[in-house]
C-alpha positions in Angstrom: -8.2 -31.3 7.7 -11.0 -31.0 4.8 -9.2 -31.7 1.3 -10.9 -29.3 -1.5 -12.4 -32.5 -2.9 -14.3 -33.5 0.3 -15.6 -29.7 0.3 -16.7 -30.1 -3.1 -18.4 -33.7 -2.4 -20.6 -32.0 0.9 -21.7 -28.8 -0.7 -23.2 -30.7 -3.5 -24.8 -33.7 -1.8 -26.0 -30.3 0.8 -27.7 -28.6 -2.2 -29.5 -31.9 -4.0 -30.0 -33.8 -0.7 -28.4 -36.7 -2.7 -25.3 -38.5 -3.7 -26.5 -39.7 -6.6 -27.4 -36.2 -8.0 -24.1 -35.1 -6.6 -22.5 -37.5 -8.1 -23.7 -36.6 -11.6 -23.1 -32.9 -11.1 -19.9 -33.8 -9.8 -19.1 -36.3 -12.6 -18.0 -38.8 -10.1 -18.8 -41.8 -8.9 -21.4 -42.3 -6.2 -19.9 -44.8 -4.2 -16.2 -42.2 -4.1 -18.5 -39.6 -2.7 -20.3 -42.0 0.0 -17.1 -43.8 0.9 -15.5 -40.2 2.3 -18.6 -38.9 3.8 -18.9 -42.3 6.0 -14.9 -41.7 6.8 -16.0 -38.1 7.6 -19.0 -38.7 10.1 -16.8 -41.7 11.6 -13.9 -39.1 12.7 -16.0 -36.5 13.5 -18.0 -39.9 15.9 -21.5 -37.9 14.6 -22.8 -38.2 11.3 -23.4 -34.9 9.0 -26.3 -36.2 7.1 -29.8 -37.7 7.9 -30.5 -40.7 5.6 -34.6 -40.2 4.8 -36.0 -42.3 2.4 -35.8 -40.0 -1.0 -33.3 -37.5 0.6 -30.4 -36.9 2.9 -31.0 -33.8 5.1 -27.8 -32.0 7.2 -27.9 -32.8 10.6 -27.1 -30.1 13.3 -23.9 -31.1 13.0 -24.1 -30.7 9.4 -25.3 -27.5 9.9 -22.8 -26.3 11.5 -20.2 -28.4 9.1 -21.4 -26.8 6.0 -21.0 -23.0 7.0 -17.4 -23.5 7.4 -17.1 -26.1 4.6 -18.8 -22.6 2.1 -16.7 -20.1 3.8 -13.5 -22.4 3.2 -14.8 -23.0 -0.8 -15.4 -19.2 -0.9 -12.1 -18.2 0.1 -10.1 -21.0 -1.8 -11.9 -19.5 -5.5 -10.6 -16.0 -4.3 -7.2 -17.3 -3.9 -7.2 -19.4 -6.6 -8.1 -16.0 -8.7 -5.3 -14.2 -7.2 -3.1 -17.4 -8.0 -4.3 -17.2 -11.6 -3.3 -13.5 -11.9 0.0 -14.0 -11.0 1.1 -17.8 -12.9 2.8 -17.3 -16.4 3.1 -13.9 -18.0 1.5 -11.0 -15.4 -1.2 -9.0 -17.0 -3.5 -6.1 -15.7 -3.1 -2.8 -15.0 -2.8 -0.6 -12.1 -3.0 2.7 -11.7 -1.3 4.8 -8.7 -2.2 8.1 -7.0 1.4 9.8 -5.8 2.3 13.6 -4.8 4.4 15.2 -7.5 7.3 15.2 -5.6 7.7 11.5 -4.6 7.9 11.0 -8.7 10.9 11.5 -9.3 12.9 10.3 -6.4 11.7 7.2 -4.7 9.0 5.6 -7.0 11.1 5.6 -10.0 13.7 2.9 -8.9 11.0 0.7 -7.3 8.9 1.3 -10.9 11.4 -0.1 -12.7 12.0 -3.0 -11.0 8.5 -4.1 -11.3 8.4 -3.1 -14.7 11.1 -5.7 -15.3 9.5 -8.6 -13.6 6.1 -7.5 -15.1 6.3 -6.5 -18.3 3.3 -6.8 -19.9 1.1 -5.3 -16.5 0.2 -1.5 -18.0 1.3 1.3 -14.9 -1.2 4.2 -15.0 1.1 7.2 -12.7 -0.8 10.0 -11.4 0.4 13.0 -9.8 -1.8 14.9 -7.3 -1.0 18.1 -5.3 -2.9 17.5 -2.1 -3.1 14.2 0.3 -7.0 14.2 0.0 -6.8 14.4 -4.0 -4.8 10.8 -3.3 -7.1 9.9 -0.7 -10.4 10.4 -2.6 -8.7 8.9 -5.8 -8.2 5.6 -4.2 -11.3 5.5 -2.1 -13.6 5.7 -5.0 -11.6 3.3 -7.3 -9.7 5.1 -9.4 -6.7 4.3 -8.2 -5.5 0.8 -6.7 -2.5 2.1 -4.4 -1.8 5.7 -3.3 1.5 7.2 -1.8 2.1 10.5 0.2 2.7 12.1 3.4 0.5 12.5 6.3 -2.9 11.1 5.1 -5.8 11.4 7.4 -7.9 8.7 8.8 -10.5 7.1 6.1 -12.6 3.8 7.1 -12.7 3.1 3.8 -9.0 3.0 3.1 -6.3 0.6 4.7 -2.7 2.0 5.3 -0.2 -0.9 4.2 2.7 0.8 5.3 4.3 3.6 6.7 7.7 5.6 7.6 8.4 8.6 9.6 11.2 11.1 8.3 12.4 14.1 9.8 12.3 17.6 7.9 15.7 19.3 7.8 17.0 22.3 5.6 18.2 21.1 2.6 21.1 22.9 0.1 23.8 22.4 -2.5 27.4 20.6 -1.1 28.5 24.1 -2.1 26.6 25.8 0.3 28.5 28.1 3.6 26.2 25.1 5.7 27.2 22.3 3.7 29.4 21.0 5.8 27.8 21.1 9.0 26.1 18.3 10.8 23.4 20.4 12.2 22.2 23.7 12.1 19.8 26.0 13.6 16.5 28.2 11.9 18.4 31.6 12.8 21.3 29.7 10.8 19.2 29.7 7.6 17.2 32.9 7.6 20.4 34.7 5.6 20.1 32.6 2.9 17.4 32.6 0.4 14.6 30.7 1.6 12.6 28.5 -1.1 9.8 27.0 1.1 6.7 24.5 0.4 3.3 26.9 0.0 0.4 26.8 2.4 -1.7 24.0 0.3 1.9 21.8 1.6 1.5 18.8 4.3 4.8 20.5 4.9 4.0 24.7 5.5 2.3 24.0 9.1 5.6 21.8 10.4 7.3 25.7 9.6 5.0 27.9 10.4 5.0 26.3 14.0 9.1 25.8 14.1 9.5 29.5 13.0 7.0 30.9 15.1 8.5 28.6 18.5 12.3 30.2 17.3 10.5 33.9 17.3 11.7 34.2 13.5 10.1 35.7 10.7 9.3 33.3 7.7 10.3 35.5 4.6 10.8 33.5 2.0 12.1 34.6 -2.1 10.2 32.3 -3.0 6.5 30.3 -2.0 5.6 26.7 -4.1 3.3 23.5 -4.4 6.1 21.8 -6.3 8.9 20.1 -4.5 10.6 20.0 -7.5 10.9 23.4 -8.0 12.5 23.6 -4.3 14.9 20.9 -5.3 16.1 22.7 -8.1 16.6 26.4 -6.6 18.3 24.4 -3.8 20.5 22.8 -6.2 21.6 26.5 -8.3 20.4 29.4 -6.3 22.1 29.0 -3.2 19.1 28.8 -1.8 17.8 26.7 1.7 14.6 24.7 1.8 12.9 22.7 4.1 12.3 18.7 3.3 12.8 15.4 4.4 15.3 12.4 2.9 12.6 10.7 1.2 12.2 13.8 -1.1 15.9 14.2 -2.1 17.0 10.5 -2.2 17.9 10.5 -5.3 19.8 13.5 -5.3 21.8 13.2 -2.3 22.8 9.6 -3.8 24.4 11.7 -6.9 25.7 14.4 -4.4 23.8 16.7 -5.9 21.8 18.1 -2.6 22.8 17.7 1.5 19.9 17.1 4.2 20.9 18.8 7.5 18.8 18.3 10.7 17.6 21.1 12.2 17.1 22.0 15.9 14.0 22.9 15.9 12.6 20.8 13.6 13.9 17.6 15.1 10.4 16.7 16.8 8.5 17.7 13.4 8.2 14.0 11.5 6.4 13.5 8.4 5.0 10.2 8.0 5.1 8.6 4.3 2.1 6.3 3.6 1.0 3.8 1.1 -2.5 3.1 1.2 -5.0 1.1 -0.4 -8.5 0.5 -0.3 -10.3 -1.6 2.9 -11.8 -3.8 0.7 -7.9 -4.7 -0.7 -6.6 -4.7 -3.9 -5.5 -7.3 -6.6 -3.3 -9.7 -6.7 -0.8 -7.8 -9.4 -1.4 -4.8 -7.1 -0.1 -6.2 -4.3 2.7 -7.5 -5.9 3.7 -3.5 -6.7 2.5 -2.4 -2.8 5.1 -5.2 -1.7 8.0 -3.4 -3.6 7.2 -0.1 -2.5 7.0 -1.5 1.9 10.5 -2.9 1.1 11.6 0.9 -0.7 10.2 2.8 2.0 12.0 1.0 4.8 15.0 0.9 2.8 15.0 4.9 2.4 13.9 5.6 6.2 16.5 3.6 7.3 
C-alpha cells in the first residue's frame, strides 16, 4: 500500500521530471526520495520512471501509476478537510429546510442533542409548507439537509434516509374512540373532522380512502398547519388524520392517541431526509447522522 509520503514523493518528481527539484520542493532529501522510488519499481518488478539524461519521464507504467497515485492525493485533502472540521471545537453553520409540522415534534429532541455536542455550530431552521419548497431549497444551496414526507425524485438531490409510517385518526385519550385499538372511516365521520388541506402530501391519502369507503369528506375544519390539527385534536373533540411521526411528542406526554384505521392501513407516508448529490459537509453530516438514528427510532 502507497504511504501519503510515497504519493507526495511521485507527484512531484512526475511534475519537475526530477528528484532533485522534487526534492527542494519537497524540502527533503534527494537520496530519501530516490531510495523509495527504487523500493517502489523493485515491488512493482517494472520501473515507473525513465532515467534520460536531464530528466526522468513516467513510463507506461508510470502512467498508469500516477492517475491513481492524484486521485488517491485528491481524495486524502478532502478528507483531511472534513477531519479538520470536525477536531477541537466544531464550528460552521447549517441551515435545514423542514415542514412546519415536523418542528415541533421529532426535530426538537435530535436538535438539542447536537446542540450539546456542538455548541458553537450556528443551526439556521426553516419551515416550509410544501415538499418542493424543501426540495428546491436544498437543491439550489440554500439549505444543507431537508426533512419531509413524500419527496419526489430530483437527480440532483440524494435521499440519506427514509421511514414509512402509516396515517391513522388521531384524538384526545378522552375521546368515545380513545380506547379502541382500531377503528373504521364510518367510525369517525360523527365527530368533528379537522383534516390537512389540499396543498397537504397528506389530502390525496383521504380523498382516495373516503372515496373507496363511499363516504363524504365534510370536514369543520380545512388547514396547511399540522399544528393546528394537533391542537383541535387535543380540545375540541375533534378526529384528524396523521401519522406517529407527527404526534410523537404528544402521545409520549399522553396528550393525543394514534389509532389505525382500516382503510388507511395500505396508505404509508414516507419521511425523508435529503441532501444534495454532490453531499454535504462534514458538520452537516454529523447532524444528518442524528436525525437516521431519530427516524428509525420513531418508526420503530
Amino acid at each position: 500500500m502507497l504511504h501519503g509520503r510515497l504519493l507526495n514523493y511521485i507527484d512531484e518528481v512526475a511534475r519537475t521530471g526530477s528528484i532533485r527539484k522534487a526534492a527542494n520542493h519537497l524540502n527533503v532529501a534527494a537520496s530519501a526520495i530516490s531510495r523509495q522510488i527504487l523500493a517502489l519499481e523493485s515491488q512493482l518488478g517494472t520501473p515507473i520512471f525513465q532515467r534520460l539524461p536531464k530528466k526522468l519521464v513516467l513510463t507506461a507504467a508510470g502512467e498508469i501509476l500516477i492517475g491513481h497515485v492524484r486521485q488517491t492525493l485528491k481524495e486524502l485533502t478532502r478528507a483531511q478537510t472534513k477531519i479538520e472540521e470536525l477536531k477541537g471545537l466544531r464550528r460552521g453553520e447549517i441551515t435545514m429546510a423542514m415542514m412546519s409540522g415536523l418542528a415541533s415534534n421529532l426535530v426538537p429532541g435530535t436538535v438539542k442533542a447536537f446542540r450539546i455536542a456542538n455548541p458553537r455550530v450556528k443551526l439556521n431552521l426553516t419551515l416550509f409548507n410544501t415538499g418542493e419548497e424543501i426540495q428546491f431549497a436544498v437543491a439550489n444551496g440554500e439549505a444543507d439537509l431537508g426533512i419531509g414526507f413524500d419527496f419526489t425524485k430530483d437527480g440532483n438531490l440524494k435521499v440519506l434516509a427514509r421511514a414509512g409510517a402509516k396515517l391513522g385518526a388521531v384524538m384526545a385519550p378522552n375521546h368515545p374512540l380513545a380506547k379502541r385499538t382500531g377503528i373504521r372511516l364510518s367510525d369517525c365521520i360523527d365527530y368533528p373532522l379537522v383534516v390537512a388541506d389540499d396543498t397537504s402530501a397528506i389530502r390525496p391519502y383521504l380523498n382516495t380512502a373516503f372515496t373507496r369507503a363511499s363516504l363524504d369528506l365534510q370536514p369543520i375544519i380545512e388547514t396547511n398547519a399540522i399544528e393546528i390539527m394537533r391542537h383541535s385534536a387535543m380540545v375540541d373533540n375533534g378526529i384528524t388524520f396523521l401519522t406517529p411521526f407527527d404526534i410523537e411528542f404528544e402521545r409520549r406526554a399522553g396528550r393525543l392517541v394514534y389509532l389505525p384505521v382500516r382503510e388507511l392501513s395500505h396508505e404509508s407516508q414516507t419521511l425523508m431526509l435529503i441532501g444534495h448529490e454532490r453531499g454535504s459537509s462534514a458538520i452537516a453530516s454529523v447532524l444528518a447522522e442524528l436525525l437516521k438514528t431519530m427516524m428509525r427510532e420513531a418508526s420503530g
